[in-house]
Structure formats: structure tokens, C-alpha cells
Wavefront OBJ file of the C-alpha trace (Angstrom):
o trace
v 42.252 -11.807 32.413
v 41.419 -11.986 28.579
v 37.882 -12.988 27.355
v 37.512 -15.703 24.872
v 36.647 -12.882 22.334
v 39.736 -10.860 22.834
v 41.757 -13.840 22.616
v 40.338 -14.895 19.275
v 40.714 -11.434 17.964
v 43.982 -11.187 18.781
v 44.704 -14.805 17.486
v 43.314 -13.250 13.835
v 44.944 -10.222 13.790
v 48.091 -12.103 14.500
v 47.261 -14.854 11.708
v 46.440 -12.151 9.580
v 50.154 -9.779 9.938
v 51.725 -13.318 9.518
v 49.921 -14.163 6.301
v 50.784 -10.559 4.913
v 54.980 -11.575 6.149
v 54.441 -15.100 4.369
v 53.474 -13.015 1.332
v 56.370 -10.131 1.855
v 58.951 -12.981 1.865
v 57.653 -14.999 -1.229
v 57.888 -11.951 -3.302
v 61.929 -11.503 -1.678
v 62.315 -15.018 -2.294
v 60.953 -14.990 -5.820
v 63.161 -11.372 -6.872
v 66.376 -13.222 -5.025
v 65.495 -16.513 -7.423
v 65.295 -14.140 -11.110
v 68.475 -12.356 -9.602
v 70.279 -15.774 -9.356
v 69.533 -17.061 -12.614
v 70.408 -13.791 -14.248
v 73.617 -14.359 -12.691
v 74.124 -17.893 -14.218
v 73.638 -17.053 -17.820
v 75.964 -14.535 -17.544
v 78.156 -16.713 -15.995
l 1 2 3 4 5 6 7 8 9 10 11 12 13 14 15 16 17 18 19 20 21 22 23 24 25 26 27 28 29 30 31 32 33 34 35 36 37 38 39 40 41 42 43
């Protein structure tokens, strides 16, 4: 049985690894937007 306090730590750790994902896949989404607009001025 988990204790309230375990429960919320594991709640923020779990908030926290997702915030750091959110981040990750901004910057992908961000590197894949440059790439596609390099590709239509060349094109």
C-alpha cells in the first residue's frame, strides 16, 4: 500500500521526466521545421 507521500513523489518525478520529453520533442520538432523550410527554398 503506497503512502500519500510516496504517491506524490512519484507523481513529481513523473511530471518532472515528462516535462524534460515535452522539451526533447520541441527541440526535434523545431530542427524538423528549419529542415523543411531549407528544403522549400531550394525547391
Amino acid at each position: 500500500m503506497l503512502t500519500l507521500s510516496s504517491l506524490s513523489v512519484a507523481l513529481y518525478v513523473s511530471l518532472r521526466s515528462l516535462d524534460k520529453f515535452r522539451s526533447i520533442n520541441f527541440e526535434i520538432k523545431s530542427v524538423i521545421s528549419i529542415i523543411n523550410q531549407l528544403i522549400v527554398r531550394r525547391g
